[in-house]
C-alpha positions as CSV (number, residue, x, y, z in Angstrom):
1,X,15.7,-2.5,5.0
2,X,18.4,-5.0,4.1
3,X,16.3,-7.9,5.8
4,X,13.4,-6.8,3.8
5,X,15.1,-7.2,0.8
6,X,16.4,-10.6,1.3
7,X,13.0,-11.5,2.3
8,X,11.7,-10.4,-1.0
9,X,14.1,-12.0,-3.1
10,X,13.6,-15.1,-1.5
11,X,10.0,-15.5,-1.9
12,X,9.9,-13.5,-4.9
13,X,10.1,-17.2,-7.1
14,X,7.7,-18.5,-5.3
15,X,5.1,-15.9,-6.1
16,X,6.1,-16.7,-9.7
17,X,6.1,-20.2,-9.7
18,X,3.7,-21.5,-7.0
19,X,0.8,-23.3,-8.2
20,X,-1.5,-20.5,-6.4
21,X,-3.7,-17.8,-8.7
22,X,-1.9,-14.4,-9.0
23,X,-3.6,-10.9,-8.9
24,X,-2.2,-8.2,-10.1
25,X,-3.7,-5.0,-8.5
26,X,-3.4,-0.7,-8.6
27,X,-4.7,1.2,-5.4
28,X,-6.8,3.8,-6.3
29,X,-6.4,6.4,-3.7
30,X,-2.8,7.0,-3.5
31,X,-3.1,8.3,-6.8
32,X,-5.0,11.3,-5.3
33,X,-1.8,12.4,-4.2
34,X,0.9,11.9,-6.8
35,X,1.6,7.9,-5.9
36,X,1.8,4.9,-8.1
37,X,0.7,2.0,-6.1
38,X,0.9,-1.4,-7.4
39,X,0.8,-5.0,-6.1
40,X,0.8,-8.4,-6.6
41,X,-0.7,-11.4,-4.4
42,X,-0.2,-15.3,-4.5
43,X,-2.7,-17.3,-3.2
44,X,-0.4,-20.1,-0.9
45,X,-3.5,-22.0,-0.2
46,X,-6.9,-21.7,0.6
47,X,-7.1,-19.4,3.7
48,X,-3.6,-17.3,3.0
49,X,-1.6,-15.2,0.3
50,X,1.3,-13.6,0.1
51,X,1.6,-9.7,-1.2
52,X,4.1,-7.7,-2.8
53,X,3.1,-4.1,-3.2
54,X,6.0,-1.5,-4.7
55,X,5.5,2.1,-6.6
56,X,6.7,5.3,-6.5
57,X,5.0,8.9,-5.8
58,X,6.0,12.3,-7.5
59,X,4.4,15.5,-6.9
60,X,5.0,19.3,-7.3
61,X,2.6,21.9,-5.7
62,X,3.2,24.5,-8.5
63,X,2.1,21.5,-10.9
64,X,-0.2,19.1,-9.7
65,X,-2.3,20.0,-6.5
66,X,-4.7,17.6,-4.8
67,X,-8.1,17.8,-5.8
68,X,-9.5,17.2,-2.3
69,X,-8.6,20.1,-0.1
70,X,-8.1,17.8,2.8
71,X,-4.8,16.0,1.3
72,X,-3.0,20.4,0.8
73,X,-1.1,19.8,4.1
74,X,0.7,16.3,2.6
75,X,1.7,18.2,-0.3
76,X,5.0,20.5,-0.5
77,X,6.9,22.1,-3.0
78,X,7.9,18.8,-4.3
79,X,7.3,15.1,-2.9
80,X,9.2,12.0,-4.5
81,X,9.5,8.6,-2.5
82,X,9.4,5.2,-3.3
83,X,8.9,1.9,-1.1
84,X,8.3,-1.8,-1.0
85,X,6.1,-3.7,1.1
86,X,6.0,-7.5,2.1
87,X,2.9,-8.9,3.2
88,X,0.7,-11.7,4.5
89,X,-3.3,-12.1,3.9
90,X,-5.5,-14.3,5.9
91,X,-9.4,-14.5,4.5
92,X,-12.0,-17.5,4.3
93,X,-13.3,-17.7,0.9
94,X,-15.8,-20.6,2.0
95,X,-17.9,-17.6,3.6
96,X,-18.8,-16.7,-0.1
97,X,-18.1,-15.3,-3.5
98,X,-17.2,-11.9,-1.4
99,X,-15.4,-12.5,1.8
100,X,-13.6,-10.3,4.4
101,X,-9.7,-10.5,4.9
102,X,-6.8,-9.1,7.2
103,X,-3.4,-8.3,6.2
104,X,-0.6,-7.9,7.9
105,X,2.7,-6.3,6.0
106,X,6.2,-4.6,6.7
107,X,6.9,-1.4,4.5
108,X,10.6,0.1,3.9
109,X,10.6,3.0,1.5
110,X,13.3,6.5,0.7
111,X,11.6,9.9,0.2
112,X,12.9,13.1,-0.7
113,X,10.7,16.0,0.1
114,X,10.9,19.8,-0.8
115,X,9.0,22.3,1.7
116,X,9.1,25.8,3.4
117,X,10.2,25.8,7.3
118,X,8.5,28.2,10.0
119,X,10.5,30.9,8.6
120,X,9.5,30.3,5.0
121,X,12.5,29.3,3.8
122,X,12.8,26.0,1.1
123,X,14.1,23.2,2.9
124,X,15.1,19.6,1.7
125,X,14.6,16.6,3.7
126,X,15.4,13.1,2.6
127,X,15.4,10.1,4.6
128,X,15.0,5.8,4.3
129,X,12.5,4.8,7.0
130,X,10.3,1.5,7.4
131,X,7.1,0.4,9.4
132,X,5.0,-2.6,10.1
133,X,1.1,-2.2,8.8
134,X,-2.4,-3.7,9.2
135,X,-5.4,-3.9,7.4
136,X,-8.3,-5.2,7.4
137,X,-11.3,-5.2,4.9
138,X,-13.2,-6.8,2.2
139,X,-13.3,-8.2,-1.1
140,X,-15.5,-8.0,-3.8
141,X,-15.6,-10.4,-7.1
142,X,-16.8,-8.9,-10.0
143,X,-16.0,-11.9,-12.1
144,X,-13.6,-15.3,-12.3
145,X,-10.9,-12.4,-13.2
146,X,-11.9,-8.8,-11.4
147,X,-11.7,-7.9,-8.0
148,X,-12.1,-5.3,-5.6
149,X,-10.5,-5.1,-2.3
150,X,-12.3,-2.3,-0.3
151,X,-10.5,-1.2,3.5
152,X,-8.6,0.7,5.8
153,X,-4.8,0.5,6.7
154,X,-3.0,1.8,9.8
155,X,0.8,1.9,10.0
156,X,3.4,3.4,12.2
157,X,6.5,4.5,10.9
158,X,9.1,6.7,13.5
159,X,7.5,9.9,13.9
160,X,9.5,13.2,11.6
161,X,10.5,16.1,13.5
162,X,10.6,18.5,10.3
163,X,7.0,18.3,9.7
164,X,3.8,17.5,10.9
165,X,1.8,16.0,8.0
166,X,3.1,13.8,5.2
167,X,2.3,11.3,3.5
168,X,4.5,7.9,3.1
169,X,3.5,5.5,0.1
170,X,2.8,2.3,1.7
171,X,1.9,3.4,4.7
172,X,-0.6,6.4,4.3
173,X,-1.0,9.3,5.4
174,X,0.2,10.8,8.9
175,X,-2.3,10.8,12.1
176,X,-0.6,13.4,13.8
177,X,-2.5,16.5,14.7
178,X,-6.3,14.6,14.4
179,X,-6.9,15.0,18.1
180,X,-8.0,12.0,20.0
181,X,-7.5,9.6,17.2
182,X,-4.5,11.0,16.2
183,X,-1.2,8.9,17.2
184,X,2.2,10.1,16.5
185,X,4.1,7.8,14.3
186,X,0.8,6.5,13.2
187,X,-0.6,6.5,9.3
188,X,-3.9,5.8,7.9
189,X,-4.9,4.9,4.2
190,X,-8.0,3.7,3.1
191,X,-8.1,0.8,0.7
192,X,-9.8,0.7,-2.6
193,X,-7.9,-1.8,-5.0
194,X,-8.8,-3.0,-8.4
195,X,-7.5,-6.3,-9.3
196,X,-6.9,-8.6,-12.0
197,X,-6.2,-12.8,-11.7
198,X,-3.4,-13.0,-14.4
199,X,-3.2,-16.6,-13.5
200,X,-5.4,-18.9,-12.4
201,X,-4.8,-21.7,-9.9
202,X,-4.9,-25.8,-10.8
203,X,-8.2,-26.0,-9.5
204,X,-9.6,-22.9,-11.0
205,X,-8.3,-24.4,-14.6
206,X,-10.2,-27.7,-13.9
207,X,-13.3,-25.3,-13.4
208,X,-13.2,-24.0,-16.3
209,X,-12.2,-27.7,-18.2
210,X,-15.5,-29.0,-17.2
């Protein structure tokens, strides 16, 4: 965790003052389940970015209860975490205006989660974990400013021993249980990412200029 953090605040500047385009981007599908998932890229050069994704995820049962019956076992009494990720992107735009891409990125995050044990009684657990993560997938331009970044993530992340399936932002959701493709330690999320350019690059402006 401490070595993620000094990675972050080193490179932090140069996502802000690079010459690169920035997006600025929300996953969608974390917000199925309580979780605020935001991120940031800076394009480095032509074939590589670098990604910052943070957010936070909040969630009582008795409150707010997934809409998609599949996502009731990653919900407990009450969920709260939050994390930060650090990233790399590798893509070849030159393939077209909508290109595929892999990422590679290393997550730490602290959750706090409220549940009932075997014998039904409330139990708190609350813990700081990390994991490495890869993705692959595609992107879609809508326009010189909107983007779409369509995919699936799989993480691992030191397997819990107080329950079976949870969900860590970041990361996704836990594998274990899913029979042959499930793999203890192992999350899944699928991607679906809205983003916005909130500043163009040098040669993007000079686009534009003509």
């Amino acid at each position: 965790m401490k070595l993620l953090a000094w990675i972050c605040i080193l490179l932090f500047p140069e996502m802000i003052l690079g010459q690169g385009s920035v997006y600025l981007g929300l996953q969608a599908t974390p917000l199925s389940i309580g979780t605020f998932d935001v991120h940031a890229e800076n394009r480095l050069t032509n074939t590589m970015s670098l990604y910052l994704g943070t957010g936070f995820r909040t969630q009582q049962i008795d409150r707010r209860e997934p809409r998609v019956r599949l996502l009731n076992d990653f919900s407990n009494l009450g969920n709260t975490a939050t994390f930060l990720t650090l990233g790399i992107r590798l893509f070849n735009p030159e393939t077209g205006i909508d290109y595929p891409y892999v990422q590679f990125g290393l997550t730490g995050l602290w959750y706090r989660d409220r549940f009932l044990n075997d014998a039904g009684e409330q139990e708190i657990s609350s813990d700081i974990t990390w994991g490495p993560s890869a993705t692959i997938g595609y992107v879609l331009n809508v326009n010189l400013r909107w983007t779409i970044d369509l995919g699936l993530q799989m993480g691992y992340s030191a397997p819990r021993t107080d329950l079976l399936a949870y969900y860590y932002p970041g990361l996704g959701f836990s594998t274990f249980g899913l029979g042959r493709y499930g793999v203890v330690g192992g999350h899944v999320q699928p991607v679906v990412a809205l983003k916005y350019k909130i500043r163009l690059s040098d040669r993007e402006k000079l686009r534009l200029a003509e």
